[in-house]
N, C-alpha and C positions, 0 to 999 in steps of 0.2 A: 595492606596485604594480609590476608588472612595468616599465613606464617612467616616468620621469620626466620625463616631454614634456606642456606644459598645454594645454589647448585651454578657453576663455572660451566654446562652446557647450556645453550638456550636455541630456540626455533622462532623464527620470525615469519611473524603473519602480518596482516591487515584488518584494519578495521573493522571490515565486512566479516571475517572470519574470529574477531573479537564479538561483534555481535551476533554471532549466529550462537557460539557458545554460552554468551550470556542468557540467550530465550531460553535454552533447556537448562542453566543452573538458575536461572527463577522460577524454573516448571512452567513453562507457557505451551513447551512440546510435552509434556504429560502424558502418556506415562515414560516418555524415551527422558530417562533422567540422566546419563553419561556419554562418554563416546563408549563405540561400539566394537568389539575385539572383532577378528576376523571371523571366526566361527558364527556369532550373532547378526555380523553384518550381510552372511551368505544368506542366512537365515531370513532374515527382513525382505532381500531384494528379491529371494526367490517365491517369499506366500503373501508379501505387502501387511505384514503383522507384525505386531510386538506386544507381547503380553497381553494377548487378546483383542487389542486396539489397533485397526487400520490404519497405519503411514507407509506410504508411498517408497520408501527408501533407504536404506541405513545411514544411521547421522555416525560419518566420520570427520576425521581432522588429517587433509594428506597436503599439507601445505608445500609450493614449488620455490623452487631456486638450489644452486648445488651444492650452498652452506646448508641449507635444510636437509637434505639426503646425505652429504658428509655424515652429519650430527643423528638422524634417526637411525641410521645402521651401526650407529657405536652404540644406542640407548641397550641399557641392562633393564629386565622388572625390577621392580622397588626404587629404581633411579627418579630423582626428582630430574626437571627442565624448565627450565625460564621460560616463559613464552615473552617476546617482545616486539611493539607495536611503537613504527619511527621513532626507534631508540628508545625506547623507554619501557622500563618492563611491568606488563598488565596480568600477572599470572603466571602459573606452573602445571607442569603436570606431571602425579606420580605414576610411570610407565608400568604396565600389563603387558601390553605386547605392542611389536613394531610389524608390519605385514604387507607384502607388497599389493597393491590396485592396478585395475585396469584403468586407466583415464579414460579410453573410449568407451567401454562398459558403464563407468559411471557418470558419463555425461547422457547416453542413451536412457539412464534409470530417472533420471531428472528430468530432461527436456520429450524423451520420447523419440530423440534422431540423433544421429550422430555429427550428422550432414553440417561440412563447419563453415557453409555461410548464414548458417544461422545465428543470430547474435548472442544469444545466449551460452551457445554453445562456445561459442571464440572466446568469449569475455571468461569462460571456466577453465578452456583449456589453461589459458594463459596464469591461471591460479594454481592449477591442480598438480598436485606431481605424484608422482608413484609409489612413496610409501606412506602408510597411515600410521598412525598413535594410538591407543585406549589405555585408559586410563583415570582415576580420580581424577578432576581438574578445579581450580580456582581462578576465576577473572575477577580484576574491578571494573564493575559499568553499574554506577548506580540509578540508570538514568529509567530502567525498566521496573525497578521497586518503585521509583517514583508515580508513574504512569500507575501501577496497581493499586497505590494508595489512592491516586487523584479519581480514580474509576468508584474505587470503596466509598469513599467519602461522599460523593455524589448518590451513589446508591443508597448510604444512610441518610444525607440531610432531605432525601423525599420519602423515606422506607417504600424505595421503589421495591414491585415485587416481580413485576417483570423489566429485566433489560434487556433489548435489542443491539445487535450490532450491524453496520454496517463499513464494509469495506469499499475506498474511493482512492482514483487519484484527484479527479476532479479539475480534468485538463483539456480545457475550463471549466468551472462549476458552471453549469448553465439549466436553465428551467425544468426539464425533466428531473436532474439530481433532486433541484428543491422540492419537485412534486414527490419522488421516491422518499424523503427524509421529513416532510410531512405524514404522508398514509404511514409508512414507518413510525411517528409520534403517536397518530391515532391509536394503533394498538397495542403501545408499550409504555410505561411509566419515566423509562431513561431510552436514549438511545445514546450508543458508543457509535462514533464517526472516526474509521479507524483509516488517515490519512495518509497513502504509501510515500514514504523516504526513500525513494532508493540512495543505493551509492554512487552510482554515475548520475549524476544529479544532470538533468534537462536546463541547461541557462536560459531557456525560452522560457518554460513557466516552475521556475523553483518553489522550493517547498513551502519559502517563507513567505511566499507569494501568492501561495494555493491557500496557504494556514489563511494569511490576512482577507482572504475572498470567504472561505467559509469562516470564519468567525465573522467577520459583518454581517454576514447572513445571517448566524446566528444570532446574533446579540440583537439586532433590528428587526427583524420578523418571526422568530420563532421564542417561546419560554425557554430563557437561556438556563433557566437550573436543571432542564431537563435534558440537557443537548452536552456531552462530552466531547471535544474535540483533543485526538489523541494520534501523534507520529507510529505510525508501524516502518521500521526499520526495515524494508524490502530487500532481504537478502538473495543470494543468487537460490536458495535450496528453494523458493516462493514463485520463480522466475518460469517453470516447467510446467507442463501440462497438469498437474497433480498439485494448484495452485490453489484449490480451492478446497481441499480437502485441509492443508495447513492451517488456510485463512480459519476453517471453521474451529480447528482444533485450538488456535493462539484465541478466537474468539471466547471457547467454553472455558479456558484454562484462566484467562482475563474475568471471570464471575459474570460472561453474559447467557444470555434462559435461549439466545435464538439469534440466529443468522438469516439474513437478507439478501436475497442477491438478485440478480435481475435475470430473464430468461435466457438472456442471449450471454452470460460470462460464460469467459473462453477456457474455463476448464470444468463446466459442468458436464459436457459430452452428453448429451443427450444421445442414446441411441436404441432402438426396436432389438428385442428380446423375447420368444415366445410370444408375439405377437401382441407387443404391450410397451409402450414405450418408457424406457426406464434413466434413468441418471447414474452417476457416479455413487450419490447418494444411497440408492436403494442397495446399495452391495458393502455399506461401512461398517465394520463393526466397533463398538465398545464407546461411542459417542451418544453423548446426554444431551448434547444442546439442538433445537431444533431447527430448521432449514424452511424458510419461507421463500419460495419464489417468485418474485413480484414481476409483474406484466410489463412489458416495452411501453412508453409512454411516447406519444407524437403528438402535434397540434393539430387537429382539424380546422381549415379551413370554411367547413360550414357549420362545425360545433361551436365554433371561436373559442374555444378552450384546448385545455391536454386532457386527452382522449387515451385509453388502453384500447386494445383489440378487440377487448372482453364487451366495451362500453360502446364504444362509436358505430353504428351503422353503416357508414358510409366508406369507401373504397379506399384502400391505401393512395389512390392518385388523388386525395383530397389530404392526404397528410404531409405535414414537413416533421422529419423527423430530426433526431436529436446525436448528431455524427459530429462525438468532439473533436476528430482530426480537421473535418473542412468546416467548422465554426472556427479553428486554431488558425487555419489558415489566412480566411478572414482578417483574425488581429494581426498575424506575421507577415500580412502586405498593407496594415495599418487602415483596416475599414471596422467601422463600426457595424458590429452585428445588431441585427435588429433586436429588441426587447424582446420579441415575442422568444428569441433564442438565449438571450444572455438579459440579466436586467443590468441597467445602464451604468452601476457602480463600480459594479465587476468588469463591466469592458473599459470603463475608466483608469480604473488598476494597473490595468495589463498593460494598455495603451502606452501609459505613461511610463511603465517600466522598459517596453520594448523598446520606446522612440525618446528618450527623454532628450529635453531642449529643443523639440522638433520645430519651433514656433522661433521665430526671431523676435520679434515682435507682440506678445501673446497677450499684454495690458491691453493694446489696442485692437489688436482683434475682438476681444472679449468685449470691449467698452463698445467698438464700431456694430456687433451684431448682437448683442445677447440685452433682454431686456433687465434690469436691475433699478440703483439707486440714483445715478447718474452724476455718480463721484468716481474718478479713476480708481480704483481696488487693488492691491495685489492680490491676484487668480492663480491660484495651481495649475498644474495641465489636467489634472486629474476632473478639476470642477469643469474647466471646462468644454471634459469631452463629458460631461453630466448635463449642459446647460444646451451643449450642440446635440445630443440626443434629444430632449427634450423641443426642442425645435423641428426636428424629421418626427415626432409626433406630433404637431401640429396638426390637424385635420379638416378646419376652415376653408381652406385652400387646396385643389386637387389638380 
């Protein structure tokens, strides 16, 4: 703990609300370096600035429950406060001002609606409560120094001079991703793979399950000294329509030259302006880092490759394109997607974590169909949805 000064009040948050603090005490939200008084915070939501630099919103801390509202309406300025996270205390803050919010104002400045069967918005109400804090503050999470170093250090052992980032959940990584994170290598010396963590974790494709798909990827078909593979902590303030403006700003404040995004991300808002069609983009101020936006990738059909819009001739009715919800679905009723969608590793991964032990019997299956050594083996399930692919590729036989 950076002091050792007590204070006998304290405010209990969450984890998500531990790291949203920690991104701007490591400067990742740059130049928003503190929480925000009320005054600065009217300030923000009403011009989308701060310090000359476009963000979306004022970064408060109005944490719910009616020990926390007890505790903020006694806070004095100069008072220290415990901040603590399932019993244990991760930081302090010394008090500015206490000031009451609107929760429905500030769910509509993030999400863009108020409307609360929207998930986003439910899952904030449920957090948010009516008074906020400003003030110096100190957390421990050293887990974001860490990632800057492992970023740096990659940047020096190539003296890359351009890095690129790109932002994924990669749910499932499948063939378009790896065509987007090649052309991506082509024009940049490093690329940063900045993999979303949310906090309501998906038990259908977890994080550590996503990491383990792209890192094989990595590590087996691309120059792995070039390729960062790095958890971004998806917090609720990333969750709104104003998603991509964050992304870009944790991107340039992380030491990357240029962001990546593909045409159709759902907060770039594409919309006609004086007769010209314009982006989110074109209205940011006080951002260094540049903004590439890469072309929708599908298979053609009679290309036999992945094709852009820009590249292929031939009619979208000749494309299969690249929709991770119904390729997910696929694995979550246990069929094998084809290669030309997923390559065979990766739907082995999945497979096996969705269904494990699905096979009673799986020595003999394996031994009765799959050609090998013709010694019974212990088989994983995982080889052998590699060996049973491999087989629906077969093309001898029609």
């Amino acid at each position: 703990m950076a002091s050792s000064r007590k204070s006998d009040k304290a405010i209990f948050i969450d984890q998500e609300a531990l790291s949203t603090l920690a991104l701007v005490q490591e400067g990742l939200l740059y130049p928003v370096d503190g929480l925000m008084d009320k005054k600065t915070s009217e300030e923000v939501n009403r011009t989308k600035c701060y310090k000359g630099h476009s963000f979306p919103f004022s970064f408060i801390l109005a944490p719910k429950g009616r020990r926390n509202e007890e505790v903020l309406k006694t806070l004095k300025p100069s008072e220290r406060v415990t901040l603590i996270v399932d019993h244990q205390p991760v930081g302090w803050i010394q008090v500015d001002e206490v000031f009451e919010i609107n929760p429905q104002e500030r769910v509509q400045e993030i999400y863009g609606t108020q409307n609360a069967s929207h998930p986003g918005v439910q899952a904030t109400m449920k957090r948010l409560g009516r008074y906020a804090v400003s003030g110096k503050y100190h957390v421990e999470y050293p887990k974001l120094h860490a990632i800057k170093e492992k970023i740096a250090t990659a940047k020096e052992r190539i003296g890359a001079k351009q890095t690129s980032a790109l932002m994924m959940a990669a749910r499932p990584l499948h063939r378009a991703h790896e065509r987007l994170i090649r052309t991506t290598l082509d024009r940049s010396d490093l690329v940063v793979i900045f993999l979303f963590k949310p906090y309501r974790e998906d038990p259908t494709l977890p994080y550590e399950l996503r990491y383990r798909s792209m890192d094989y990827f990595v590590k087996n078909y691309l120059p792995a000294n070039r390729v960062v593979i790095v958890p971004l902590e998806y917090t609720y303030i990333f969750a709104g329509y104003n998603e991509v403006i964050l992304d870009a700003l944790v991107a340039q404040n992380y030491g990357c030259d240029e962001l990546v995004i593909g045409q159709n991300h759902a907060g770039l808002g594409s919309f006609y302006d004086k007769n010209r069609i314009q982006s989110v983009f074109d209205h940011l101020k006080g951002f260094k880092i540049q903004i590439h936006t890469a072309p929708e990738y599908a298979y053609c059909d009679i290309c036999r490759t992945l094709v852009s819009n820009k590249t292929c001739p031939h009619g979208e009715h000749h494309h299969i394109s690249y929709h991770a919800d119904s390729i997910l679905e696929l694995l979550k009723q246990g069929l094998l997607p084809p290669a030309v969608l997923v390559r065979k590793e990766i739907s082995a991964m999945i497979l096996a974590h969705l269904f494990p032990n699905r096979f009673h019997n799986l020595e003999k299956i394996y031994y009765d169909l799959m050609p090998g050594s013709g010694l019974l083996e212990s088989q994983s399930e995982e080889d052998f949805y590699i060996k049973l692919m491999q087989l629906y590729q077969t093309t001898s036989l029609k």
